[in-house]
Each structure stands twice: as structure tokens, then as C-alpha cells.
LUMTORTI-49884 format. One line per 10 residues: for each residue x, y negated, z negated of N, C-alpha, C. Coordinates in Angstrom, 3 decimals. Layout:
N
X,Y,Z,X,Y,Z,X,Y,Z  ... $
***
This chain:
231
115.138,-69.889,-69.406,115.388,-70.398,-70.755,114.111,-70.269,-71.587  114.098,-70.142,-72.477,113.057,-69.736,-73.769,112.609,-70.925,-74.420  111.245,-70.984,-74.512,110.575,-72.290,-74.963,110.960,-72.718,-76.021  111.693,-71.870,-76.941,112.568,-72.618,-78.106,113.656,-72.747,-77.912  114.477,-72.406,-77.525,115.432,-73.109,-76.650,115.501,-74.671,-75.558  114.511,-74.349,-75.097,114.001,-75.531,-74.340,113.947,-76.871,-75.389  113.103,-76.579,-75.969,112.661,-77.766,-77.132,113.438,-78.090,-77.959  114.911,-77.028,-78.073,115.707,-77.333,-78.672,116.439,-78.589,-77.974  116.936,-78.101,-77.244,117.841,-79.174,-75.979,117.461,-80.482,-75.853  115.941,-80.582,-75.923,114.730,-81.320,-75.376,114.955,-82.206,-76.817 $
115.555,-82.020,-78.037,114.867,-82.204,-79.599,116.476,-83.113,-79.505  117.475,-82.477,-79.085,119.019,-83.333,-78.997,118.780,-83.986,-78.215  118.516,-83.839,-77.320,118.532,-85.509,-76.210,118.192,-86.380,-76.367  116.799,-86.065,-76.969,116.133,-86.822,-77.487,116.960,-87.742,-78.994  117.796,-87.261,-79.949,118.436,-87.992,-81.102,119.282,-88.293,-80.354  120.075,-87.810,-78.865,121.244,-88.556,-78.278,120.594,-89.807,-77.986  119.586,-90.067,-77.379,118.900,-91.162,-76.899,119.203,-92.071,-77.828  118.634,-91.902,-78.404,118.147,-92.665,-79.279,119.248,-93.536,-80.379  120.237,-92.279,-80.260,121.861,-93.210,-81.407,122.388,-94.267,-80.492  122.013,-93.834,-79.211,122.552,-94.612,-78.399,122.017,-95.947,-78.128 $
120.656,-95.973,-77.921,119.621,-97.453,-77.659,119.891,-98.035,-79.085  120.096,-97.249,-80.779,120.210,-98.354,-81.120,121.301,-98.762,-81.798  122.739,-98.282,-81.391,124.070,-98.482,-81.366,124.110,-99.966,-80.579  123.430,-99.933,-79.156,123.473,-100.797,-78.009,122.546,-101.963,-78.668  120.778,-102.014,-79.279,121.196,-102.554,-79.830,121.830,-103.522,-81.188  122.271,-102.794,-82.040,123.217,-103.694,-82.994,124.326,-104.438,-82.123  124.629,-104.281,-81.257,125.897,-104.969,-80.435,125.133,-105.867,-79.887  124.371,-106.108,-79.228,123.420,-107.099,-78.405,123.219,-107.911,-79.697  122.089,-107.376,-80.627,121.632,-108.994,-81.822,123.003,-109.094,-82.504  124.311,-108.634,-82.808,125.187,-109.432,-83.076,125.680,-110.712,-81.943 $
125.132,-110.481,-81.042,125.814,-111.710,-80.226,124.646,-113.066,-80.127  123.177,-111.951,-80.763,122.336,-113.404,-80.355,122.569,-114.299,-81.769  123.294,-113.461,-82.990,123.155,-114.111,-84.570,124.196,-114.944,-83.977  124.841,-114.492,-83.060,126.148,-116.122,-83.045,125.687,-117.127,-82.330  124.968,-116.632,-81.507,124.082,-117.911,-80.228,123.510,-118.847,-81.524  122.605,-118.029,-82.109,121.704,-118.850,-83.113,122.398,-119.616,-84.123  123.286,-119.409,-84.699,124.211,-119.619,-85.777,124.964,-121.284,-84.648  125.390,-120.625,-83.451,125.726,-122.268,-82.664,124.969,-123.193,-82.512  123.403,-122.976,-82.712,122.839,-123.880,-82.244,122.581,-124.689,-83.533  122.951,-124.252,-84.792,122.692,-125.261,-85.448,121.995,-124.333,-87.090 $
121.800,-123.523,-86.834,120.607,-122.896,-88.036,121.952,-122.411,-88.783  121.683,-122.329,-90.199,122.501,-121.693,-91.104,122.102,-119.868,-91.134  120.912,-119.912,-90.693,121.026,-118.292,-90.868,120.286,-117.785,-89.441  121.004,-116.758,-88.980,120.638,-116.171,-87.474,120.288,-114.747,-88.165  118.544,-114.434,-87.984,118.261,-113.039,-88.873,118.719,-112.033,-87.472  118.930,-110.899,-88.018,119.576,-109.785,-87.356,119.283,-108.436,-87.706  117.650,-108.638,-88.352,117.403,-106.994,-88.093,117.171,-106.393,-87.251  118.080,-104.999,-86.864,118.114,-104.117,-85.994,117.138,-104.034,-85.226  116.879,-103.459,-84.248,115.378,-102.317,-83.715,115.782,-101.604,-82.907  115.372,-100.694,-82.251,115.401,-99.753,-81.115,115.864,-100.823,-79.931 $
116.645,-100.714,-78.882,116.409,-101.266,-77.946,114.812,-101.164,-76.741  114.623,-100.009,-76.841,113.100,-99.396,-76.291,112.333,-98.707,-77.650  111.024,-98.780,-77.542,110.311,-98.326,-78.466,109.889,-96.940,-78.305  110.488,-95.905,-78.996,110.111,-94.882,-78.831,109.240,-94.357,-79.761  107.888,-94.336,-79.490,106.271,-94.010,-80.233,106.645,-92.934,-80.803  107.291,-91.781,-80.416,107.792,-90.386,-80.990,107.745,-90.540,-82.221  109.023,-91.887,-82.378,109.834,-91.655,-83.528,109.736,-92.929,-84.241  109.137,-94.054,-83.935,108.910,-95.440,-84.542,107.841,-95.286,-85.134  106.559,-94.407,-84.274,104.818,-94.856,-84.919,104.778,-93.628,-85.291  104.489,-92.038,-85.034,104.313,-91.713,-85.591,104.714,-90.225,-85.475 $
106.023,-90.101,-85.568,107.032,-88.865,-85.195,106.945,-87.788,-86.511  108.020,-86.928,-86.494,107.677,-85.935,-87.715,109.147,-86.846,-88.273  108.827,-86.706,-89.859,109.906,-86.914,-90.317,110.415,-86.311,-91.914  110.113,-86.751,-92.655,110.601,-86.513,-94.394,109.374,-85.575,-94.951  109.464,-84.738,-95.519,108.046,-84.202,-96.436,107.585,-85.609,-96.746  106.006,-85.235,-97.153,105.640,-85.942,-97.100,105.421,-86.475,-99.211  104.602,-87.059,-99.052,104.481,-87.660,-100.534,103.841,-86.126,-101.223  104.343,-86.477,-102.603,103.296,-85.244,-103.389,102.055,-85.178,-103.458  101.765,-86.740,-103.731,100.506,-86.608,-104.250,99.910,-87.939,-102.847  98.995,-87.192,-101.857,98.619,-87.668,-100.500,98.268,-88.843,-100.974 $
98.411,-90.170,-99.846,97.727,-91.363,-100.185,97.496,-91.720,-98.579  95.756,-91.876,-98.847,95.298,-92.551,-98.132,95.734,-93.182,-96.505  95.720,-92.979,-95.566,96.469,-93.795,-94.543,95.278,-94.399,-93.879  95.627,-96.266,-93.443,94.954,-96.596,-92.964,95.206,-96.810,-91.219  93.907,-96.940,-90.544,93.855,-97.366,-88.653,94.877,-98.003,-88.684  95.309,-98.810,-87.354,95.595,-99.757,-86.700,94.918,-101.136,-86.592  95.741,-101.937,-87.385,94.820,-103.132,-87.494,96.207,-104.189,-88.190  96.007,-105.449,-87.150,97.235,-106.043,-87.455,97.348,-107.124,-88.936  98.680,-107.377,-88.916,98.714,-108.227,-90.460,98.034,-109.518,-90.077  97.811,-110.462,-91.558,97.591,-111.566,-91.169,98.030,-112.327,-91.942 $
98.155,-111.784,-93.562,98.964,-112.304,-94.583,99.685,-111.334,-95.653  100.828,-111.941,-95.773,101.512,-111.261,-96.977,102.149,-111.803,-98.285  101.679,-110.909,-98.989,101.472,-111.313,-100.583,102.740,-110.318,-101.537  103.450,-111.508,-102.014,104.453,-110.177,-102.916,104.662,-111.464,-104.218  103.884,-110.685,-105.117,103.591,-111.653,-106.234,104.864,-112.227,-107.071  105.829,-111.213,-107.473,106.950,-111.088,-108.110,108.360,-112.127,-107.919  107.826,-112.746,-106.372,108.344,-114.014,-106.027,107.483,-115.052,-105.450  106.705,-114.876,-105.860,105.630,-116.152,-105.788,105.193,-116.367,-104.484  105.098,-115.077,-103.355,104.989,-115.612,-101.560,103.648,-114.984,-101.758  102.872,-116.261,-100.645,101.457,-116.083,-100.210,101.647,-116.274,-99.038 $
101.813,-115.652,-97.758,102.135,-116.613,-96.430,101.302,-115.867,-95.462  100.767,-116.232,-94.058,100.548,-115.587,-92.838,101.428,-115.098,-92.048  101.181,-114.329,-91.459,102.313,-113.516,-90.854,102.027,-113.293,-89.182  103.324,-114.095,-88.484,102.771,-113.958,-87.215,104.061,-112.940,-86.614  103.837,-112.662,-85.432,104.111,-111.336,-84.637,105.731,-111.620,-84.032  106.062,-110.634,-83.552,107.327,-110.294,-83.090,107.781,-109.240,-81.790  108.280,-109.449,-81.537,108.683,-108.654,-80.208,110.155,-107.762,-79.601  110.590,-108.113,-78.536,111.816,-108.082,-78.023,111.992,-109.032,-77.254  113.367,-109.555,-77.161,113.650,-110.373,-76.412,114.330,-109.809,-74.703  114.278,-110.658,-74.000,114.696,-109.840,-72.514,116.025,-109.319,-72.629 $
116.557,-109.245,-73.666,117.931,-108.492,-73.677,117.541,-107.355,-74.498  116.460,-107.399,-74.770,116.427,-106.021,-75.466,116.656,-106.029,-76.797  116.957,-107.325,-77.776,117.194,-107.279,-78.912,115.590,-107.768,-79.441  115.767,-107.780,-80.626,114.681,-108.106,-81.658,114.459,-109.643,-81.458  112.883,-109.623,-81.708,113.311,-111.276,-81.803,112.884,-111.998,-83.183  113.204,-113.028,-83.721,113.628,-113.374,-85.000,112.289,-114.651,-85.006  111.568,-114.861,-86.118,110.395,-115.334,-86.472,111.060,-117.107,-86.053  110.325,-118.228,-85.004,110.809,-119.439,-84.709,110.255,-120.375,-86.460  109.297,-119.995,-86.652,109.384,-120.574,-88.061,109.844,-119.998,-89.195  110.819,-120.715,-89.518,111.491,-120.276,-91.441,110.470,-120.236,-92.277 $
109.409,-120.890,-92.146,108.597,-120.297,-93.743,107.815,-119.273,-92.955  107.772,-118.940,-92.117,106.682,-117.616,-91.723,107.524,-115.879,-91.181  107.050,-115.140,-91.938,107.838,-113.908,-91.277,106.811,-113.378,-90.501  107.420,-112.688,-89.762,106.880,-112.267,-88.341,107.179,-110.297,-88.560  105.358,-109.704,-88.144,105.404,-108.693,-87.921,106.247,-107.726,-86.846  107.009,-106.902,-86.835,107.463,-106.238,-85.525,106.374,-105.317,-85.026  105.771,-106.300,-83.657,104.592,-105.618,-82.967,104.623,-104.304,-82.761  105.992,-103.813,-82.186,105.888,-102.887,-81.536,106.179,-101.508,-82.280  105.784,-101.320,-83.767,106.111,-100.500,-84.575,104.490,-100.477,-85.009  104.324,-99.263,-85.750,103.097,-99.475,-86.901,102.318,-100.548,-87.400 $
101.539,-100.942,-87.776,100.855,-101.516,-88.570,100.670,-101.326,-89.625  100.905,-102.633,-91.308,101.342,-102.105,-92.337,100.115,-101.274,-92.888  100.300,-99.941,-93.489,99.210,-99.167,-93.507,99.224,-98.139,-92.874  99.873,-97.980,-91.490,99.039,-96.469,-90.675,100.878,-95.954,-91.277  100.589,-94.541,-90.587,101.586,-93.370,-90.662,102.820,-93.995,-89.842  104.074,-94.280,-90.544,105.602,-94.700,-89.896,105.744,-95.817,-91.000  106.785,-96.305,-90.184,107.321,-97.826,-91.109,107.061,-98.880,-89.778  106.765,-99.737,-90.832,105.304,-101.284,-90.525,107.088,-102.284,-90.687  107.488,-102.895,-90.448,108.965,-104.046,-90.271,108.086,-105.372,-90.452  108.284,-106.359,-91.457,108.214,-107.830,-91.112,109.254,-108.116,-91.679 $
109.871,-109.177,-90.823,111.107,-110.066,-90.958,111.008,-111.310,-91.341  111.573,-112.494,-92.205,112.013,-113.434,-92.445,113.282,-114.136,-92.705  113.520,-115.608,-92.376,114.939,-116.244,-92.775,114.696,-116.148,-94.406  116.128,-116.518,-94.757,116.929,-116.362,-95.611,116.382,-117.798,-96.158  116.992,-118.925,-95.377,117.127,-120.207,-95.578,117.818,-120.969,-94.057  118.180,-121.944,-94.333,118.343,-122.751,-92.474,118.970,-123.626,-93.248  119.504,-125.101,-92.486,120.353,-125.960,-92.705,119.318,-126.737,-93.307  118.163,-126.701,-93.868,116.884,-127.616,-94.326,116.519,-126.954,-96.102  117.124,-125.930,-96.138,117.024,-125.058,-97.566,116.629,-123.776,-97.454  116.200,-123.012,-98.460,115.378,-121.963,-98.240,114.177,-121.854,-97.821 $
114.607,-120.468,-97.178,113.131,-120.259,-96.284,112.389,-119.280,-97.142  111.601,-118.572,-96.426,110.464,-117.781,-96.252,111.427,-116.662,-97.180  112.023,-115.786,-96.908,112.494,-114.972,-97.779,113.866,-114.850,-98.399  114.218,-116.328,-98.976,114.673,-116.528,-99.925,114.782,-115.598,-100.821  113.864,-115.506,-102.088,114.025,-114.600,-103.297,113.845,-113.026,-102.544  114.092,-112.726,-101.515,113.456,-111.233,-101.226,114.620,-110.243,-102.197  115.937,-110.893,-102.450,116.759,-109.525,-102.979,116.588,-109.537,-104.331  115.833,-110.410,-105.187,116.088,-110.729,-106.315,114.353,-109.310,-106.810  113.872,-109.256,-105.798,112.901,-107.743,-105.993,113.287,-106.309,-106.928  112.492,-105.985,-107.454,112.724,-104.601,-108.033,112.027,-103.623,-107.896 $
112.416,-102.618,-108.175,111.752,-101.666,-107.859,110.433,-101.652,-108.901  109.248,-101.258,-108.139,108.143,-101.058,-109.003,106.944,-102.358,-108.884  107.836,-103.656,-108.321,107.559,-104.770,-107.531,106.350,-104.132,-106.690  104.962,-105.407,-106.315,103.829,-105.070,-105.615,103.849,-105.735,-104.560  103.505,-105.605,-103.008,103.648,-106.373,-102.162,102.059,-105.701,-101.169  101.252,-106.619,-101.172,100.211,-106.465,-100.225,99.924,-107.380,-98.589  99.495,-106.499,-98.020,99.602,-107.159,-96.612,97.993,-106.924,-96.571  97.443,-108.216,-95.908,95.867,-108.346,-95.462,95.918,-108.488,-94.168  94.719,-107.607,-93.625,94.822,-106.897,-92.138,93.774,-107.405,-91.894  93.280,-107.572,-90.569,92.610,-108.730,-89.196,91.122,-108.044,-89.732 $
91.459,-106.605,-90.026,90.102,-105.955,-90.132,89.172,-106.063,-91.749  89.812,-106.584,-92.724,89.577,-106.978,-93.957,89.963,-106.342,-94.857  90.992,-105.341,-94.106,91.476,-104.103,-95.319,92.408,-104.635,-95.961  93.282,-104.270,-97.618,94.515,-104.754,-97.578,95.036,-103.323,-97.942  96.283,-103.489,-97.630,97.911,-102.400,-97.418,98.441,-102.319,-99.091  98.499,-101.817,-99.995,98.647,-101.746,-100.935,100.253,-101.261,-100.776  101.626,-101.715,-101.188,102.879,-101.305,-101.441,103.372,-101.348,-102.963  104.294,-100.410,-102.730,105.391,-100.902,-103.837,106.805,-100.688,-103.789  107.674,-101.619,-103.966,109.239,-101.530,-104.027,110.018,-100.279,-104.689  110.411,-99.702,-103.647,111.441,-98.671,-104.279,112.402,-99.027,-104.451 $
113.403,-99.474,-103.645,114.778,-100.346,-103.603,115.095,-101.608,-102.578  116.144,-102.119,-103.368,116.564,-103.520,-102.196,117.851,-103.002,-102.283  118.575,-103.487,-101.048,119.387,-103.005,-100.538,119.826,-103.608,-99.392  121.729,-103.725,-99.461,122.118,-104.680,-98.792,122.972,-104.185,-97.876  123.167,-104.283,-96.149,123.993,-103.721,-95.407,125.088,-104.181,-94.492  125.999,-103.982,-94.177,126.727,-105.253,-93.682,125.954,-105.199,-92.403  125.809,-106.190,-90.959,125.361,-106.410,-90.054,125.612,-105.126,-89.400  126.695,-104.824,-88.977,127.594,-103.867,-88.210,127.094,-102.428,-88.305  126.642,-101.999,-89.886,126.432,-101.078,-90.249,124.799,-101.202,-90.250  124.059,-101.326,-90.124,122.166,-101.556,-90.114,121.559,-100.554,-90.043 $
120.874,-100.002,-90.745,120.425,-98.519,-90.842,119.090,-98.728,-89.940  118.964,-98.712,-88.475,117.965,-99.259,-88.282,117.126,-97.802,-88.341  117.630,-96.653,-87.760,116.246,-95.463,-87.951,116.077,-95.678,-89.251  116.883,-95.808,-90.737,116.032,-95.567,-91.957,114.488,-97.008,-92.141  115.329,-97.887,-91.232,114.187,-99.367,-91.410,113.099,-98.325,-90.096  113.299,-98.389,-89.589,112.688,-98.713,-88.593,111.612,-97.662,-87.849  112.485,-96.169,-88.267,111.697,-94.556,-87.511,110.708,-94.237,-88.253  109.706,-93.733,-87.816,108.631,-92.758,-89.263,109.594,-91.633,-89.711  109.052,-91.710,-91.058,109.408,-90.360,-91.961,108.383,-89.558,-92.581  107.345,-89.742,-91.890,106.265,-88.580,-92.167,105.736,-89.349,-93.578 $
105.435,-90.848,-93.700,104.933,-91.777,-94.683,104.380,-93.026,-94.358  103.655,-93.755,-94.593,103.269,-95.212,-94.393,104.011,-96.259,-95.514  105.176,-96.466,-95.125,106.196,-97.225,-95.287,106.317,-98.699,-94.901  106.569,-99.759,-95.433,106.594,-101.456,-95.075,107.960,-101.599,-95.896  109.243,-102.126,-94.661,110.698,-102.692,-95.228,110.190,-104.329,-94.662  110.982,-104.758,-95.305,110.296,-106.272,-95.534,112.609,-106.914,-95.290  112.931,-108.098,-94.521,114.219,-107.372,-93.411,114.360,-109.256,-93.715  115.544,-109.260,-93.918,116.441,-111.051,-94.033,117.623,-110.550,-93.995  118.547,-111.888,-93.986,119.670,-111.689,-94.346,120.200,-111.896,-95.458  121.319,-111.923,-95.893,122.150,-111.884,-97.095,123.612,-111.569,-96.892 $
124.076,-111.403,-98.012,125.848,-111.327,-98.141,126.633,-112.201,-98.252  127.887,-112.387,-97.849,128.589,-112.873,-97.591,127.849,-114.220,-96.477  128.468,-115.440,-96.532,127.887,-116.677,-95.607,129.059,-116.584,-94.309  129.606,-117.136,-93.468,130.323,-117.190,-92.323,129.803,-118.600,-91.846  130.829,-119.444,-92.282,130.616,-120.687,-91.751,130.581,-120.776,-90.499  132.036,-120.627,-90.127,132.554,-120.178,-88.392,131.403,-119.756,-87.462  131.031,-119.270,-88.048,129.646,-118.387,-86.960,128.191,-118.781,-87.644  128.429,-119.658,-89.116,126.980,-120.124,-89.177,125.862,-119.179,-89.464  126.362,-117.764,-90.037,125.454,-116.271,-89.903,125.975,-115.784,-91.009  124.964,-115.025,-91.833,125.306,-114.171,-93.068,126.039,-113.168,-92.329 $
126.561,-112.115,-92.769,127.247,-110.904,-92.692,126.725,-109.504,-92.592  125.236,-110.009,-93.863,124.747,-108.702,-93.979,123.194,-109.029,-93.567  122.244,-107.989,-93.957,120.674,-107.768,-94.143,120.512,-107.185,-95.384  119.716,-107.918,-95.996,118.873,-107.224,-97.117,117.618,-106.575,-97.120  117.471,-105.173,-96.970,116.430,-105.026,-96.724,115.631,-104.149,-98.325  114.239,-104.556,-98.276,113.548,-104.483,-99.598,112.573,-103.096,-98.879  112.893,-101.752,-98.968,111.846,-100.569,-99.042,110.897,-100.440,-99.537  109.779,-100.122,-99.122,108.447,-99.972,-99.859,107.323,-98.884,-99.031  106.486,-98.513,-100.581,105.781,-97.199,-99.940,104.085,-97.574,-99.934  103.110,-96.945,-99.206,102.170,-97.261,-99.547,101.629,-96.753,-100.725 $
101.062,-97.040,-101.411,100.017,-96.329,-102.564,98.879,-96.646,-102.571  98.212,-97.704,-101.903,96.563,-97.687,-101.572,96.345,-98.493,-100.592  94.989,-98.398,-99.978,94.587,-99.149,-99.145,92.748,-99.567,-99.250  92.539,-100.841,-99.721,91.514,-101.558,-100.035,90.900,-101.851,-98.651  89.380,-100.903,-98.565,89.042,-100.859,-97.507,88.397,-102.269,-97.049  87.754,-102.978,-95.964,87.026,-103.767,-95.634,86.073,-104.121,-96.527  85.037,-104.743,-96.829,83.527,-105.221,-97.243,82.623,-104.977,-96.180  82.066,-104.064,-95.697,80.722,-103.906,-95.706,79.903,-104.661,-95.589  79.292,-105.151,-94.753,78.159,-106.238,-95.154,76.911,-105.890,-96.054  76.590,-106.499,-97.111,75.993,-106.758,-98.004,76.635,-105.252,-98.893 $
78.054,-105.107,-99.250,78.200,-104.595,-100.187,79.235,-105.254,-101.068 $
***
């Protein structure tokens, strides 16, 4: 077989994989939004992820042409706060994972959204994910106003290393649960990208869980390096 051929085969298995881990799981965090939704919380968040993290295609795979006009990409260096002026949030931002089923796991405090570790960092090459609630049986939470965003909207993330992540809102955008675009949230596209991930829609008493995710897209356009000592 012929090395392009090979890599061809090698290039499908690879997208078979992959529809598949995260077909499997949207079916898995629909069952943990109902666990959560029983125990009492008005909103069980449910953004998608890979079931396994595939570096290929999460951190820093080939994907979309790239921007016209190049911007800047920064290291690896984790969040610590995020700033999106346009709704008044100043908050710290703590981390995120998978849970032993393989689903995402959802930030334990409502006013704090939580980075998805196992993706980018907001800033380097791929898409950077932080998640927040909606609101809980106590009021609104942490990303409350996130759909009420527009495009052109500024959202900065400050990194451990003193840099900040410069964004801006292209679109918000709402999906039913079922349907979750998680490669567009979630894969690189050949950009340094931050979707910012709640719920929304329709409410579901019965199950105590929104219906949908709102997720707010955003691109980088600068990155404010560290300070220098004595500069």
C-alpha cells in the first residue's frame, strides 16, 4: 500500500474514532444532567467533550485556514481569571476534568467557571473551553448573562504566567443538548479560539435541566505579554 494511501485510511479512522467517543459521550453527560438535576440543582451544565482527549485534534491538530491577518499565539500557561466586561464578570477560574465515566465534569461552584484542563490553554493554538452554571435553585450563577453577549463583545483571560489572552465574540449560539457541536466547541481549527459553554433553552422541571447549551465563540486578537521585572 502507498504512503498516501496509508495516511489516507489512517486520516478516516482516525474521524471514525473520534464521531464515535463523542457521540458516546453526549449520551453519558445526558444521564449525569439528570443525576444532577435529581439531586436538587436547577441547572445540570452539559457541555460536551471528547470522551478521551485526542492532542491531534483538541490541542493542536490541522484544521480551518488560518486567520488573514496572523495574531500572535501565546505558550502554555494556565487561567486564573476571567474578565468579560459587557456583563459585568470579574471571576477566578478553577479547573476541570473528566469524570470516571468519561464525561465532562461540571464546575462544584456556581459562581466560578472552571477551565477544561485537558484542552489548550486560553491563548495557545486550538480552542481553550471554560464552563459555567446558568443559575441553581439559589438564583443566578456565574454565567447567567452569557447569551445576552454580542458579537464584537471583549473577554480576557489572565494566565498564572502574567500574560493576558485578549478575545472577542463572534457569535452566541444555542444548541439543543442532544445535538452539541462538541468538535466545533471543542477540536482546533488551525486558530487560538476560547468558547465560553452554560446552559440555556427551554427549562425541564421533570428533570430539573435546561434542554439546551449556549455557547458564546470567540477568537484571539492579542496577547499582553508578562512584566518583566523592572519594566
Amino acid at each position: 500500500m502507498s504512503i498516501a494511501r496509508r495516511t489516507g485510511v489512517a486520516q478516516r479512522r482516525h474521524r471514525s474514532r473520534y464521531w464515535w467517543l463523542a457521540t458516546a459521550a453526549l449520551v453519558a453527560v445526558a444521564a449525569v444532567s439528570m443525576t444532577v438535576g435529581i439531586r436538587g440543582d436547577h441547572d445540570a451544565l452539559a457541555g460536551a467533550a471528547p470522551a478521551r482527549v485526542d492532542t491531534a485534534s483538541v490541542v493542536g491538530g490541522a484544521g480551518t485556514a488560518p486567520l488573514t491577518v496572523p495574531v500572535p499565539m501565546a505558550g502554555r500557561s494556565l487561567p486564573v481569571e476571567l474578565r468579560v466586561p459587557a456583563i459585568g464578570l470579574s471571576v477566578p477560574v478553577s479547573q476541570l476534568g473528566l469524570n470516571p465515566d468519561r464525561t465532562v465534569e461540571v464546575p462544584t461552584d456556581f459562581q466560578q467557571p472552571g477551565w477544561f484542563r485537558l484542552g489548550p490553554t486560553p491563548g495557545q493554538l486550538g480552542s481553550a473551553v471554560i464552563l459555567g452554571h446558568v443559575d441553581s435553585y439559589r438564583g443566578p450563577a456565574v454565567f447567567f448573562r452569557l447569551r445576552s453577549l454580542q458579537a464584537g463583545d471583549t473577554v480576557e483571560v489572565s494566565r498564572v504566567d502574567g500574560s493576558v489572552a485578549h478575545f472577542v465574540v463572534d457569535t452566541v449560539a444555542t444548541f439543543p443538548k442532544a445535538q452539541f457541536p462538541a468538535e466545533q466547541v471543542y477540536a482546533s481549527h488551525g486558530t487560538s479560539r476560547l468558547q465560553l459553554v452554560t446552559c440555556g433553552g427551554e427549562f425541564d422541571s421533570a428533570a430539573r435541566s435546561y434542554l439546551s447549551n449556549v455557547v458564546a465563540f470567540t477568537s484571539l486578537v492579542s496577547v499582553t505579554p508578562a512584566l518583566t521585572p523592572g519594566g
